[in-house]
N, C-alpha and C positions, 0 to 999 in steps of 0.2 A: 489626894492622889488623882490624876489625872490619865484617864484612861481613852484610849483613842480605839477609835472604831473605822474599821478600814470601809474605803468606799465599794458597795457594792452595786455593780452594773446589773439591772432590773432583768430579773428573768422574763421568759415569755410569759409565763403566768402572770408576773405584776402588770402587764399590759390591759389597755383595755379591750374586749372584745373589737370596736369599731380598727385598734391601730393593730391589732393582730390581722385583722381580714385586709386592712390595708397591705401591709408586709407579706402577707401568701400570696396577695393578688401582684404583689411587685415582683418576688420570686418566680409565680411562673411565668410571668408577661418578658422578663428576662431571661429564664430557660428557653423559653417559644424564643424571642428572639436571637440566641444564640445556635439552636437546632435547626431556626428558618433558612440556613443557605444548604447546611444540606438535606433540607426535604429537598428543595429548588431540586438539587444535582442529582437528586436519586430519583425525582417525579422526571424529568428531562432523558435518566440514563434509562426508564421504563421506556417512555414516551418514545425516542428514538431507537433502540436497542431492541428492547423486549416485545413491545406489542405489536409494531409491524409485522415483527418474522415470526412471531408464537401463531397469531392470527393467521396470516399466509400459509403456513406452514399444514394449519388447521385442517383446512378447505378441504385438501387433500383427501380427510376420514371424513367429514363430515358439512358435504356443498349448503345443505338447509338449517345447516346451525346457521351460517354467514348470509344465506339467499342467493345462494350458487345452486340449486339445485332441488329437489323434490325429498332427495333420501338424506335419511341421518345418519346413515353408516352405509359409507359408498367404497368401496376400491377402482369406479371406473376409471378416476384418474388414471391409476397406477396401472391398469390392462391396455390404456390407450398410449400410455408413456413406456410399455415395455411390448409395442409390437409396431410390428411396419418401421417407416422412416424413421419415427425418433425411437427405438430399439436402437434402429441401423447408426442415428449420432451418435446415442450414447456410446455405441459399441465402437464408431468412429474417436470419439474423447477417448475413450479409454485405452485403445492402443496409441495416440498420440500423447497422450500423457505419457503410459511408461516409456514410450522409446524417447522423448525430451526430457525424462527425469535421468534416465542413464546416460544418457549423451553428455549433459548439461551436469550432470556429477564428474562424470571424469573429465570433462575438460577443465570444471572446476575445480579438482583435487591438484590437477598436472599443473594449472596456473599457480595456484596456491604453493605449491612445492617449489618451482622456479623462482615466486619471488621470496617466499622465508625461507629458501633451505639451500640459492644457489646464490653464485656470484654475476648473474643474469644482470647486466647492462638495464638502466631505466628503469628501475624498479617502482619508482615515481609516478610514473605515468601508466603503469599496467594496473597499479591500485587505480589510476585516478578512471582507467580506462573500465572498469569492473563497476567503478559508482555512476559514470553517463550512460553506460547498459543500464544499471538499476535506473536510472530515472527518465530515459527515454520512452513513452507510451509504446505498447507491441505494434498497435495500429498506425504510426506514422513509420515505425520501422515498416510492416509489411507493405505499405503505400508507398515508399520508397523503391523499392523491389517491384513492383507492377508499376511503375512510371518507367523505368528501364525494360523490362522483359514485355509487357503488352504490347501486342500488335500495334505498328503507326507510333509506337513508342518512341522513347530516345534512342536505344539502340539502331533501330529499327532505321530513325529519322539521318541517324550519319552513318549508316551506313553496316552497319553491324549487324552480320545474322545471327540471330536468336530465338531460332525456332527452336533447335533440341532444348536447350537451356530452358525457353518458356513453356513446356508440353511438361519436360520433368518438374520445376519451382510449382504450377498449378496445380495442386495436388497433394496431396501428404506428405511429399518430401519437402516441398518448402514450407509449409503448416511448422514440420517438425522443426524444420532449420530456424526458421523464427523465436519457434518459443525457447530453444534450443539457447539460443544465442541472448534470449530474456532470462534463460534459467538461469546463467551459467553466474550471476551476481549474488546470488540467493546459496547457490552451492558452495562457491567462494568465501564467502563471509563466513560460511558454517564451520567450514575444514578451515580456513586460516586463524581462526579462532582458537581450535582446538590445536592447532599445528604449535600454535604460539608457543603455548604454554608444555609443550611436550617435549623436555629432554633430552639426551641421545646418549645416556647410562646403557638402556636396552641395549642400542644399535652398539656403540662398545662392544658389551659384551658378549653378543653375537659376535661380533669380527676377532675379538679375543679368544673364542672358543673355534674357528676355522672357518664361521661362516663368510658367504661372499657377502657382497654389495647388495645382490636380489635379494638374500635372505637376509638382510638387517630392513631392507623397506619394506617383504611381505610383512614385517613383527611392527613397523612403524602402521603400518597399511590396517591391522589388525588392531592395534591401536585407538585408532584414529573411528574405531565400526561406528559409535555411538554419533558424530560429528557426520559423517557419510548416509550410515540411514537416517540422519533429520535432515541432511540434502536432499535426499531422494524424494520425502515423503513433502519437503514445502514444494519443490519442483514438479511434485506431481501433480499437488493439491494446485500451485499457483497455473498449470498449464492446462488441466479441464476444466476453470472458473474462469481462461481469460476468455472477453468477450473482443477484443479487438479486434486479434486475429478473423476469429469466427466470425464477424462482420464486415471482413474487408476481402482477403485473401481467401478464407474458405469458402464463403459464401461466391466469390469470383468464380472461386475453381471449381463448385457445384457439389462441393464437400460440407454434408452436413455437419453442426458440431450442437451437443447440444445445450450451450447457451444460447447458439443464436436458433436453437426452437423453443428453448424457452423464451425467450423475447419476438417471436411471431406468436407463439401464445396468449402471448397479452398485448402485442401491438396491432392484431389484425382484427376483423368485426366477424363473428360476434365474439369475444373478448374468451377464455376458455380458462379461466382460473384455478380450475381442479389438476388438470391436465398439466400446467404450469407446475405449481405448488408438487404434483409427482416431479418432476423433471427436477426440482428445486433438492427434492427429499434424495434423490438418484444421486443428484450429484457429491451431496452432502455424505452419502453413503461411501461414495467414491474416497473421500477425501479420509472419511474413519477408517475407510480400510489400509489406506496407507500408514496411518497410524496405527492399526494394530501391529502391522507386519513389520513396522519396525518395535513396538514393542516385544514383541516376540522371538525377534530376530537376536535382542536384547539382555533376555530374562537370564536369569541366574548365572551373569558372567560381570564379573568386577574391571573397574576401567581405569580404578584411581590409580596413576603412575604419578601423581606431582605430588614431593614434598620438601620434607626441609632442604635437604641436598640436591633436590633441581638442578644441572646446570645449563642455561641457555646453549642451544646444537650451533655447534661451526657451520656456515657456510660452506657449501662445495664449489669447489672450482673447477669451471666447465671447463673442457678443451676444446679450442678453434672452430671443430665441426659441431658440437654441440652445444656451444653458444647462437651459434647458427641458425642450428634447428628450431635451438629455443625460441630466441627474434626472429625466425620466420613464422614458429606457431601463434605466437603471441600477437606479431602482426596481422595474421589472416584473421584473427577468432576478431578484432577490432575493427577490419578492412569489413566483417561479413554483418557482423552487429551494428555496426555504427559509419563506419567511411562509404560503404557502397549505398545504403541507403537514403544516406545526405545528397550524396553526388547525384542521385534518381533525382531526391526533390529539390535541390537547388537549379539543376539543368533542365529537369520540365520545367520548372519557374520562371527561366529563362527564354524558352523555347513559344515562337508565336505560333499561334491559334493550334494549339496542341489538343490532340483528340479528336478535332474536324478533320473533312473532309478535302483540307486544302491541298494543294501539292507541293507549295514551298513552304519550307519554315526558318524563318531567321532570329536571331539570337535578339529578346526585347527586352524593354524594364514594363511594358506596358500592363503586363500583368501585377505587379510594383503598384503601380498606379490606380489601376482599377481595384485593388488589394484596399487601398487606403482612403480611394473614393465614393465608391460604391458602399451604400448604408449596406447592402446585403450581406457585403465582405466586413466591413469597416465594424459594424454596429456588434456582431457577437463576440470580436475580439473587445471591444470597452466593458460589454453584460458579465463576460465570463471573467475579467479584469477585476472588476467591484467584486462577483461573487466568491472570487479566490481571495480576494482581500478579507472580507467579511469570513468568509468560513476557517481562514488560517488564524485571523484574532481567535474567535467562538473556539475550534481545536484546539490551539496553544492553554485556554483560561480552563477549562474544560479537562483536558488532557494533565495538566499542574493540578487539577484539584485529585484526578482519578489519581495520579500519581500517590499523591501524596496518601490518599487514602492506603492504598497500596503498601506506602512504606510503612505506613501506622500500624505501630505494635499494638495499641490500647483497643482497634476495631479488625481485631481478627475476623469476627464472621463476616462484617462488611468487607474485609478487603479480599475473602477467600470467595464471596459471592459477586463482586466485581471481576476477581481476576477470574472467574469462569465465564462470567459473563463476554470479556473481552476477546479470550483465546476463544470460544464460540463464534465471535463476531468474525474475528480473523480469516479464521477457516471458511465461512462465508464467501461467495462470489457475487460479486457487483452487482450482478444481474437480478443476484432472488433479495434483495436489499430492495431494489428498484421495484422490483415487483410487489415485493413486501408494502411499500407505501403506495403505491395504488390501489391497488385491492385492501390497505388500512383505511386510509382516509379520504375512498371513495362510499367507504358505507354507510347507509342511512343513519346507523346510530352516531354514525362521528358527526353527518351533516344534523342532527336531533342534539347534539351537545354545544352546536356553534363552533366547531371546528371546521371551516369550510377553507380547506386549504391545497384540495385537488385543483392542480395546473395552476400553481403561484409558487410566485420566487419564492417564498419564506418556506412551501415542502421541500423546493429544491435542496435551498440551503441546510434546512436539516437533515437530508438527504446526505448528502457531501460531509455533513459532521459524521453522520453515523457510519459512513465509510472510512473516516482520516482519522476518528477516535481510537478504534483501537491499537494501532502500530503507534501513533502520538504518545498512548499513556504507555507503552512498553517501551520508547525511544528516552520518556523521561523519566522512567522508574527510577533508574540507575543512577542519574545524579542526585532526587530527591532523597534516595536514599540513604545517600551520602552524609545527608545532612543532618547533623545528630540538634539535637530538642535544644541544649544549651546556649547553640548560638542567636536562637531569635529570644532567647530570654537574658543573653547578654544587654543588648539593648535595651530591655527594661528597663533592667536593673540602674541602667545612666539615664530614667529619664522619657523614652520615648513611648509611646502607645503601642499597641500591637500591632497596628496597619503600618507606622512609623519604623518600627523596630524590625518589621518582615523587611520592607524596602531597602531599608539601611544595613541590614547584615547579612539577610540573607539572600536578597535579590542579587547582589552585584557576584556571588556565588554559583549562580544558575540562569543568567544574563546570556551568557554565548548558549545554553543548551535549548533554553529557551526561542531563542533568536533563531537556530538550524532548524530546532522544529517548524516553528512557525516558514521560511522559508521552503522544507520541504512539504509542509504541506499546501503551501500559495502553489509551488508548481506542480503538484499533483494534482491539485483540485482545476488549476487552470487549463488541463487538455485533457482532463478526465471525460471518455466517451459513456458507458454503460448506463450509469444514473441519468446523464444530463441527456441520454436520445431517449428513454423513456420516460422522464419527468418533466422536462423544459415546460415552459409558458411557451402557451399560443404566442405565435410572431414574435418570440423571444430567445433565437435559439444560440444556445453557448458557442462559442468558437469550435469545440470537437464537432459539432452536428452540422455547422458554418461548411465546415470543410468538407464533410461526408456527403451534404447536399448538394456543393458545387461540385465535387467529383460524378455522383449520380446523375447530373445533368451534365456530363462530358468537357465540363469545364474546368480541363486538367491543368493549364496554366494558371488562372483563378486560386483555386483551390491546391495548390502547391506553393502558390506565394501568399497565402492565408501561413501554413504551416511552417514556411519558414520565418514571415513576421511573427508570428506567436512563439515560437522559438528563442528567436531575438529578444522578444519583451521577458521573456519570465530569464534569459539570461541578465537584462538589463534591469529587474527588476532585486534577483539575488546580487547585482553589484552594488545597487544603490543601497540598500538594506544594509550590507554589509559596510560599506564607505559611511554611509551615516553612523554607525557604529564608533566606528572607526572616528568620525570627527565631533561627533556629541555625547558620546559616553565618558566620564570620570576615567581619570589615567586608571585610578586603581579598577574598574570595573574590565579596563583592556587588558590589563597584568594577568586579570584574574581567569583559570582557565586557561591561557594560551601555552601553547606546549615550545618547548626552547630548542 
């Protein structure tokens, strides 16, 4: 009889010592390299995120930890940043925040309502008109407004008196009108969002039980609270952190704000970092408090109205005068954001030797010319070119990988210690970012580490990452998360490697989301002011500072056709972008994603 002996596969123990130490030292030289990319993203998301503004932030309680000072536990910052002048900014920020966070709510409730709830003509173009708000810089709007209203100005030059006009705009009312008119995309987005998905079961049954018209929209209005106080509160937080304004138009009208003392803080000699870092902590204050008060505003009232039975609200149809009114409001809110401020800087563009003392002025290209001749003009529009290129790649790869952390079920604490990390950066203003990297990677210990990276392009660009990462990884959450686990192990299964299998199922998936981000963040980064006047390289200054410089030396035609050729390029750059798209990507990669 023949008996068989099945084969058995040698345990570890039948190994010899030398092929077992072999095999552990393969296993973890293969774990290390599998966890090596994301150390990479998490020593990078420290390295730009966390220790600039932990540090910075530091200085504030303690100048002789960092070598800012004598004491280890100091509050002078915070007694010099809450009295005199910058008391007086702060207290200036802080009433133009709330009166642009109300303004800029209800005009953007009222927009919001006209286009998902009426039968408002153009509906097209008031959405499109709400996202070139959102991606217009505050500072070339407000530069646009003081091209027209300044003295010797355009107004001025044909003929148009403009003194009441410029006595009231210099000063907190145009401040407000400004940011007012930057808020009003941010409010928009919030309330149309929630409008969307909101019903009209309620409003029904109010008008079935005797109620009017008023009282089915207070119950819509009441509704909608949760959608309205996070309008408020990003509008308020986004309008004491802009620095543009506060640099161009405040600073003009002699209106302190206080970002722009926290950036004479650290831009003037001797450098005051403590004093900064309070202003930093102030404002950051600012911004939680808007946050409490709508949590609070909040607490223990339920908001869920959408379920199975949802049915999408009719349209209302306006009558004659009230469609009217509608496209005359909607007109003005665009004429005051976006049409009059173009018209300022394409006509000073126009306009020869504007700001001098000449007495004629006739209509040139010359300023055109000297725009595109002059290394002065010429050379920050190519810097700031590259570095928006470069920082939109880094964001987009960057921003897909936080993403995705994000989506991942399997690293709950990483993606709950990212996504704090992120909504903290958010809330953030430009300014203490900026600051944050000067006062990081100017300290002896970073120069003792071989980090010598104060005033070089590569702080910059990290810079610019850590400002465009966070709204990038929350812009791409949404589609990564889409993406369930099956489809990149679909291509396995036929065949392809992991890096093969990503590209082939699931890239062409996330191709267009990818593609928006990366373009909004090319033209953010490419007229982004805050970072790039406080970090630029010596004799290297970006286009935003290109322009703020010729304007400061009264060279208003110069420096207005800098802002409309930069304009031009980052339009002609989202066309090329997109047309390339359009002519070298896979038919199925253009099917995919596009709405019908």
């Amino acid at each position: 009889m023949i008996t068989l002996t099945p084969r058995r596969t040698p345990a570890e123990s039948d190994l010899s010592p030398d092929l077992r130490g072999r095999g552990y030292r393969l296993a973890m030289a293969l774990s290390r390299a599998r966890g090596a990319p994301l150390a990479i993203f998490w020593s990078l998301v420290v390295a730009i995120l966390v220790l600039p503004i932990a540090l910075f932030l530091l200085v504030a309680f303690s100048p002789r930890l960092l070598s800012q000072g004598p004491q280890w536990i100091s509050l002078t910052g915070f007694r010099e940043a809450l009295s005199g002048p910058l008391l007086h900014a702060a207290l200036d920020s802080l009433m133009v925040g709330i009166l642009s966070a109300a303004a800029a709510t209800t005009i953007g409730f009222a927009t919001a309502w006209l286009v998902l709830r009426t039968d408002v003509p153009a509906r097209g173009l008031w959405t499109g008109g709400m996202f070139a708000l959102l991606l217009a810089p505050s500072y070339l709007v407000a530069l646009g407004w003081e091209r027209l209203l300044e003295p010797s100005g355009v107004l001025d030059i044909i003929g148009i008196g403009a003194g009441t006009v410029r006595h009231s705009f210099y000063g907190p009312v145009g401040i407000v009108v400004v940011l007012t008119t930057k808020g009003v995309p941010f409010a928009y987005l919030a309330i149309s969002n929630a409008l969307r998905g909101l019903g009209e079961e309620l409003e029904m049954a109010v008008r079935v039980h005797g109620g009017r018209a008023r009282d089915a929209g207070r119950i819509v209005v009441s509704l909608l609270a949760p959608a309205v106080w996070s309008a408020l509160a990003i509008v308020f937080a986004e309008s004491i952190s802009d620095f543009g304004v506060a640099a161009t138009l405040a600073n003009d009208a002699h209106f302190p704000i206080a970002t722009f003392t926290l950036y004479n803080a650290v831009d003037n000699f001797p450098i005051n970092f403590p004093v900064a870092a309070a202003i930093g902590w102030i404002l950051m204050t600012m911004a939680g408090l808007a946050l409490a008060c709508q949590s609070r505003a909040l607490r223990g009232r339920c908001y869920r109205v959408i379920g199975g039975r949802t049915r999408p609200a009719r349209r209302q149809r306006l009558h004659a005068p009230a469609r009217a009114a509608a496209l005359a409001g909607l007109s003005l809110l665009l004429l005051v954001g976006l049409g009059i401020p173009a018209f300022g800087a394409l006509s000073a563009s126009l306009i020869k030797d504007l700001g001098s003392l000449a007495s004629s002025h006739g209509l040139t290209l010359s300023n055109y010319r000297r725009a595109l001749d002059s290394p002065a003009l010429r050379e920050p529009l190519l810097f700031s070119a590259r570095l928006a290129a470069i920082t939109a790649t880094l964001t987009t790869v960057v921003g897909a990988v936080s993403a995705r952390v994000l989506a991942d079920r399997s690293s709950r604490l990483s993606a709950r210690v990212l996504d704090l990390l992120l909504l903290t950066a958010v809330a953030l203003p430009g300014i203490v970012f900026a600051a944050g990297y000067i006062f990081t990677y100017n300290l002896p210990a970073a120069n003792a580490l071989g980090l010598h990276l104060y005033e070089t392009t590569t702080l910059l660009v990290l810079a610019y990452l850590a400002t465009a990462l966070p709204a990038t990884a929350r812009v791409l959450l949404g589609p990564f998360g889409q993406v369930q686990h099956s489809l990149g192990e679909a291509g396995r299964v036929h065949g392809d490697g992991s890096g093969a299998a990503w590209v082939r199922t699931v890239l062409p998936v996330l191709i267009r989301p990818l593609l928006s981000a990366w373009i909004l963040t090319y033209c953010a980064t490419l007229l982004e002011l805050p970072v790039s006047q406080l970090l630029y390289p010596p004799n290297h200054p970006p286009i935003s500072v290109g322009i703020t410089k010729a304007l400061a030396n009264y060279d208003f035609g110069g420096g207005t056709a800098m802002e409309v050729i930069a304009i031009l390029f980052a339009l002609a750059v989202v066309a090329v972008a997109w047309g390339l798209f359009a002519l070298i990507a896979p038919a199925g990669w253009r099917k995919l994603g596009r709405s019908r």
